[in-house]
N, C-alpha and C positions, 0 to 999 in steps of 0.2 A: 504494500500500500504506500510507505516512503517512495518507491521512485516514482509513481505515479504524480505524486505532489512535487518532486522534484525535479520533473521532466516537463516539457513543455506539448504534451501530451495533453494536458486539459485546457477548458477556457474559462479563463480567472477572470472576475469581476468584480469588484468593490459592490457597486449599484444593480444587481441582479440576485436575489434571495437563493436560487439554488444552485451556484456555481461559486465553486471556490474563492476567495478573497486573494489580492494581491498583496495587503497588506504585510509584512510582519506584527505576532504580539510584542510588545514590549517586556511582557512578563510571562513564563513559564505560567502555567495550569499548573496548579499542586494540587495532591489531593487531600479530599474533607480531612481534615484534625476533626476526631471525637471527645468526648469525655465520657470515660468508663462507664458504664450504666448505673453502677452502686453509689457514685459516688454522686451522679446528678440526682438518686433517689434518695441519697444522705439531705443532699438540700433540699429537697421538695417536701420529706414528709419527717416531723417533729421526731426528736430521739425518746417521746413521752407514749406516739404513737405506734409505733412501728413493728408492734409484737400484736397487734389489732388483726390482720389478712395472713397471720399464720397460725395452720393449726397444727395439735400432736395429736395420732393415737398410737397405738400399741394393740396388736392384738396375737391371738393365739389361734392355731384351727384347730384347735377342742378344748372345752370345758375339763375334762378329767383325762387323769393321763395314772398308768401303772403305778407303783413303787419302782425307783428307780429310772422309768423313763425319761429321757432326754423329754425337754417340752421348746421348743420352736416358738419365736415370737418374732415379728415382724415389726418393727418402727417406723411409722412414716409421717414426716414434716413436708409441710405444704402451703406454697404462696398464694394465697388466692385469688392477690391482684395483677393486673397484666401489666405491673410495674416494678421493676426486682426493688428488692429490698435486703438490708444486712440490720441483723440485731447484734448489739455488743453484747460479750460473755466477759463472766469476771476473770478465764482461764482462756489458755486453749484449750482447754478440752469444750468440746461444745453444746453436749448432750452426755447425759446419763441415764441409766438403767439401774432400779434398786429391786431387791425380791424382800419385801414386809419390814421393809423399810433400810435397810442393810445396801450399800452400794454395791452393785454386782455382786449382791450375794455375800458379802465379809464383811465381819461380823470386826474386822481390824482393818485400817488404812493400808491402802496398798498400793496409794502412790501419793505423791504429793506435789501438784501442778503449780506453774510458776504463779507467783504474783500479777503479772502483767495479764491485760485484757487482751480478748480474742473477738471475731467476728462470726456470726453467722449468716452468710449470702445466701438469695435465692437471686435465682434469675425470672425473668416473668412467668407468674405459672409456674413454675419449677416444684416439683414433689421427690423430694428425698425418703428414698427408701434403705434399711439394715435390716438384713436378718441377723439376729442372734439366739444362742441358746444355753438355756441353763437348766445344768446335770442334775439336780435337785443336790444338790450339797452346797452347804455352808462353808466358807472359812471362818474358823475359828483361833487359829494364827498363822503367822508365815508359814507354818509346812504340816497344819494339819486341819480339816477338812470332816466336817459331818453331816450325816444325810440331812435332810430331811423329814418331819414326822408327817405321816396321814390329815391327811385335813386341808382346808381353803388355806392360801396362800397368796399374796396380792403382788406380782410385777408391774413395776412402774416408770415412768418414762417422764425426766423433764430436761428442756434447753436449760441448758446453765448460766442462766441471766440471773438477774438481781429481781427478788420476787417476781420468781415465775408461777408460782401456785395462785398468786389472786392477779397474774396475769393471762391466765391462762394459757403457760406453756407448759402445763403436764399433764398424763390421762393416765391411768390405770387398768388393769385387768385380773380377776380371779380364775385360779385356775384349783382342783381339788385335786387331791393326791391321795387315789383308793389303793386298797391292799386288794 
């Protein structure tokens, strides 16, 4: 297509709308500069609001599960505006999962996340999905580990923001554990 414009092959006109110009531009065409999408959504919508068009659940594909069986649970976070959006976390870690109230299950700290704040992005519409699963055992210290008793048991799910329970970043689900 350059030698064609470069070649005296076409007929150039200033004053005729569908035939090439004679002119030179003066200035290069660059292309569009953007701005990030999160961060024109950082300014658009309040840092008071922005946990408002995301939702959590968690759930499980069954109610009861053996002694001992593996139980399956699925976590999914969801934009529901067609505007992305980022919530601050107090960590990087950005989401957690607790089984009756225990963080993953242990019953002792098992890590301990930096001081500094993290982000949680969506893109528009965006739905984040994790499977995880928990063996029905507890830790109960660094290298030792107990089942589970029979009975309802409550897996739960929240973003790691700054009150996320009366923000509504966390859901819950029962699951019962028969002999």
């Amino acid at each position: 297509m350059r030698r064609i414009y470069e070649s005296n092959a076409l007929h150039r006109d200033d004053e005729e709308a569908h035939a090439p110009s004679e002119k030179e531009r003066p200035t290069k065409l660059q292309a569009l500069r953007s701005v990030p999408s999160s961060t024109l959504s950082d300014l658009l919508i309040p840092r008071r609001l922005r946990h408002l068009p995301v939702s959590v659940a968690v759930e499980t594909p069954e109610d009861e599960y053996g002694v001992g069986e593996p139980v399956p649970f699925t976590v999914t976070l969801r934009n529901r505006l067609p505007l992305p959006i980022s919530i601050p976390t107090v960590s990087p870690l950005l989401w957690e999962w607790t089984v009756d109230g225990n963080v993953e299950a242990a019953e002792v700290p098992i890590r301990d996340p930096p001081d500094e704040e993290g982000t949680l992005s969506f893109d528009r519409g965006e739905r984040k999905e994790f499977r995880k699963r928990w063996d029905q055992l507890f830790r109960v210290s660094e290298r030792e580990w107990e089942p589970a008793d029979a009975g309802s048991h409550t897996i739960g799910v929240a973003v790691n923001a700054t009150d996320a329970e009366t923000r509504g970043l966390t859901d819950e689900t029962t699951v019962r554990i028969v002999r």
